[in-house]
N, C-alpha and C positions, 0 to 999 in steps of 0.2 A: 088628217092626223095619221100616223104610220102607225099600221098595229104590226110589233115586231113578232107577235105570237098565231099570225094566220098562218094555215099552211100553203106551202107555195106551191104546186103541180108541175112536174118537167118534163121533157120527153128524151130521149136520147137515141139520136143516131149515129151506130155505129156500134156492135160489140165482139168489136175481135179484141188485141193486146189492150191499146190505151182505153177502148170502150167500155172494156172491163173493169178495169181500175176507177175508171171514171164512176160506174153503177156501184161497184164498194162502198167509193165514199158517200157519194149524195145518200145511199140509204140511211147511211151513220149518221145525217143532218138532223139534229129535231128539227118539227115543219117543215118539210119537204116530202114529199112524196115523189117516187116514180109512178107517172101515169101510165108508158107505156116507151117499151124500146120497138127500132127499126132499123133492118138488118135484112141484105139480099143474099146473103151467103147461107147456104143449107145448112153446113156443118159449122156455122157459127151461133147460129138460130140452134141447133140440137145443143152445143155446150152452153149455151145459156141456160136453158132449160132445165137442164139437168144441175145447173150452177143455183139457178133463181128462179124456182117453178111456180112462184106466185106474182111473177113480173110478167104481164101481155107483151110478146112479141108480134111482130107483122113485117111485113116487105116494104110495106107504099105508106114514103112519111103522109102523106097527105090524110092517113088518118089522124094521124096526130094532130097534124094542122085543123082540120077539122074540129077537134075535141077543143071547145071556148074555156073548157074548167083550166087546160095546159097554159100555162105563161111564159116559159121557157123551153127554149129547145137547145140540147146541145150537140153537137157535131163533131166525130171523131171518126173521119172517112176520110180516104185516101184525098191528095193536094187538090186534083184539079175538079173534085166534086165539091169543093168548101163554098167560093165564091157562087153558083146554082142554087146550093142546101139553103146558106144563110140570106140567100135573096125573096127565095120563097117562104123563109120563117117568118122574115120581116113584113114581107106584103102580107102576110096573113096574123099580122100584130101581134108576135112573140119577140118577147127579148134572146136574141143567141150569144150563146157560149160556143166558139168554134176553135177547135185543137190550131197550134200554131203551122203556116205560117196562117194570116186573114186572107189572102188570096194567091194568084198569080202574078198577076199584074198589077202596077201601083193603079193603074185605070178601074181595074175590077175595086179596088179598095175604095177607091174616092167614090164609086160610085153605092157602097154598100155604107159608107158613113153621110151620104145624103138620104138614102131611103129611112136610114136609121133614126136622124134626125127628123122627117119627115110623118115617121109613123109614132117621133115621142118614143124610143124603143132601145132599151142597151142592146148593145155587140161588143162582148167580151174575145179576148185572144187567150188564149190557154199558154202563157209563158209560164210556167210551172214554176220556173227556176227563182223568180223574181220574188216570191210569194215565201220565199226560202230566210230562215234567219239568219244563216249566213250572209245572201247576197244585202238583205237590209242594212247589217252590221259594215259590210264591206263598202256601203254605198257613203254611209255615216263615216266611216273613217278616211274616205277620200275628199268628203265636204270641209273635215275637222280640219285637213291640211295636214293628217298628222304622217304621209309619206311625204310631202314636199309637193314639187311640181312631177306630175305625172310627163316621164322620161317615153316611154315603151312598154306596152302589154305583150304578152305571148299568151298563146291558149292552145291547148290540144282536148281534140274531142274525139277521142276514135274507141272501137271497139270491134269484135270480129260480127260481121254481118248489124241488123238483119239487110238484107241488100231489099232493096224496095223495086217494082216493077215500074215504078210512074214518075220518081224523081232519083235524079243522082245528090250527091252526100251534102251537096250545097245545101239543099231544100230540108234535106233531113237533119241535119245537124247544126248548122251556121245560124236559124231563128235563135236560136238558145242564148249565145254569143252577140250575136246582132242585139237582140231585143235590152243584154246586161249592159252591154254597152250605151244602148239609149236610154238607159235610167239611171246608170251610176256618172256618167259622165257629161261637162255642161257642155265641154265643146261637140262642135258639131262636125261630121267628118265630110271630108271634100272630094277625095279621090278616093278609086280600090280597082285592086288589080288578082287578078285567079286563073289560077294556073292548074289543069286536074290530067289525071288519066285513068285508064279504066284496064286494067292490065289481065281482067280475065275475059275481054268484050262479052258481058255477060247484059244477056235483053236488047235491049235500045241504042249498047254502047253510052252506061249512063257512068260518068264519073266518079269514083269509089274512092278515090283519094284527091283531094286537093288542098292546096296553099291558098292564102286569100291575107294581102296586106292592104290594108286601110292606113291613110294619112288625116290626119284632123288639124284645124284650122289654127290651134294655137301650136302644133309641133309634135304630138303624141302619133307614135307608130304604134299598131297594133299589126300579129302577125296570130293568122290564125291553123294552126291544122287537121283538117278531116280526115278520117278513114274510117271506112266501114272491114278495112284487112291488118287488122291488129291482133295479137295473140293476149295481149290486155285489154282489161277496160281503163282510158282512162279522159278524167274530167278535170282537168287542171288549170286553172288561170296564174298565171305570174302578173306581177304588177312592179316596173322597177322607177323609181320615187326619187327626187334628188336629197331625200332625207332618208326613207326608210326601203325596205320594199317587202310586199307579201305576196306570200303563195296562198290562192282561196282553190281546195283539192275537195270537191263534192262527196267525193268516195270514201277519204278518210272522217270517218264521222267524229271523233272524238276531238280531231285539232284539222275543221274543216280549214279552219284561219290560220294561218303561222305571220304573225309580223315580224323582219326580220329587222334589227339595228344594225342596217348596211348602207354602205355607200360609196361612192366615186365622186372626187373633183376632180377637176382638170386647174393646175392653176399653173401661173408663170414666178419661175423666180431663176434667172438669170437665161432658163429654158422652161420651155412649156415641160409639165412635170403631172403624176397623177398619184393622187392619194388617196387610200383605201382608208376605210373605217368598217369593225366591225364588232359586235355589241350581242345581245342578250336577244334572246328568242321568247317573244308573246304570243301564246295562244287563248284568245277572247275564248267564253263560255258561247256555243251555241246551241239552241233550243233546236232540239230534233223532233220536232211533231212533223207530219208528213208534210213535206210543201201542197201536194195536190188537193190534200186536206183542204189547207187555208184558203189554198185555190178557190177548192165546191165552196165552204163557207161564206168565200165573199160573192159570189156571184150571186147567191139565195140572199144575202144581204143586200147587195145592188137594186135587187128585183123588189124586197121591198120598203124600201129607201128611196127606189127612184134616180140613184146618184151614178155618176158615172164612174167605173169600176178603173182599177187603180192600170190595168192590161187593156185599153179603151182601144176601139180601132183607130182614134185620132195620133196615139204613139206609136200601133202597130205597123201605123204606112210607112213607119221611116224603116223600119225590117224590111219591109217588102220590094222597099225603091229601092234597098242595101242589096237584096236579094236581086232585084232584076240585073241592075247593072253588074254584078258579078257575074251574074251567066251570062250577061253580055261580054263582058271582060275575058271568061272562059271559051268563049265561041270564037275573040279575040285572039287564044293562044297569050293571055295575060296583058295583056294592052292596059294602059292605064284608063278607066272613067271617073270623066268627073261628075260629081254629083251633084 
């Protein structure tokens, strides 16, 4: 029998930017407790402290791990520590929450949803975005048909910095995009091709700007852009429909959705010829509670449910395998992979 009213115990590693946001909310959870955070960073360990001075901090998750009361653990550490963190939660029978992407490798993934299955244990992906009532809404009005047949997306995702030491802008940005794309859409994509450069060679020479187009199986082109060197922030998806097309703009909060009554045909009448339409602008109501909110919420809910959470590693592989063959694609100079 599920008691929905126990309290669940977490641990969290990791509290620099997302870390912190992450320990916000789960406090806000009824029944939840943070048992304890971990964190190697001096000066991030001193702002938490001073942030949340009745939360245990330590260096060495393995206290955590150790502690049988903890059921969760979640993980907000740099890329190429996730696939290690979430290996060792699992062998020591915690459910993990781990910031996106799930791993490096689609190999490191497959093998982190046998252990998972293995030990009876969720592994959650922190897609943030998904958890969004816009992107719900957005997903619902492409099922409804009510754009037609999906023509071409476009997406821009850029902002100025933060430049990260350990992955270039693919890693840091493209989950986001990758993961909407594996939930709002049925087709499955085949090819992609990425194209970057790094024009301050700053660190590793890790790519700061890239292009990245995807081909999908019934026709739909998605074209995607990174930058971490923009003088804005912006988060924008286009969507263009042989009926409608919308813009879903993350940033404008008030009309995150705008459905537009637009369109193009191509038809023939003595010569091939193109006819425009255009029509009245819809902006749907959306629910602005925090995404990350709903995020912690369901994850504490998974935990005690038992159920497999809606961001499961079983959907995050196909991020990951999007992700590899892009930077393979990038190391390509744009080469098309297929997938």
């Amino acid at each position: 029998m599920i008691n929905r009213n126990k309290t669940v115990k977490i641990g969290i590693v990791g509290c620099g930017y997302w870390g912190s946001n992450l320990i916000r909310n789960f406090l806000e959870i009824p029944n939840c407790e943070i048992a304890g955070l971990v964190d190697i960073d001096d000066e991030k360990i001193k702002n938490i402290k001073k942030s949340y001075p009745n939360l245990n901090i330590d260096k060495d998750i393995k206290i955590l791990l150790a502690n049988k009361e903890i059921e969760g653990i979640v993980i907000a550490t740099p890329v190429s520590t996730h696939y290690s963190l979430a290996r060792e939660a699992l062998i020591n029978r915690k459910h993990v929450l781990v910031e996106k992407p799930l791993a490096q490798t689609v190999r490191q993934a497959i093998d982190l949803i046998r252990l998972s299955e293995s030990k009876n244990k969720i592994i959650m992906v922190d897609s943030t975005f998904i958890y969004s009532d816009a992107v719900q809404k957005l997903k619902k009005i492409i099922e409804k048909g009510d754009l037609g047949q999906i023509n071409y997306i476009d997406s821009t995702r850029a902002n100025l910095g933060i430049f990260q030491k350990d992955i270039n802008a693919l890693w840091d940005l493209a989950p986001h995009d990758f993961s909407i794309f594996n939930y709002i859409l049925k087709e499955k994509p085949i090819a992609i091709s990425a194209f970057g450069i790094d024009p301050l060679v700053y660190k590793k020479k890790l790519e700061s700007i890239i292009h990245v187009l995807i081909t999908f199986e019934k026709g739909i082109v998605a074209h995607i852009f990174l930058s971490w060197l923009s003088p804005v922030k912006i988060r924008q998806m286009t969507f263009i429909g042989s009926k409608k097309m919308l813009v879903y703009d993350h940033l404008d909060l008030p009309n995150q959705i705008k459905i537009y009554n637009k369109s193009v045909k191509v038809f023939k009448y003595k010569k091939e010829m193109i006819q425009y339409y255009s029509g009245r602008v819809e902006t749907p109501k959306i629910d602005q509670t925090e995404p990350l909110k709903l995020m912690c919420q369901h994850f504490i809910k998974c935990i005690k449910e038992n159920k497999q959470p809606l961001t499961n590693a079983k959907s995050e592989l196909k991020v990951v395998e999007l992700l590899e063959k892009a930077q393979e694609s990038l190391r390509l100079k744009g080469k098309w992979i297929k997938i």
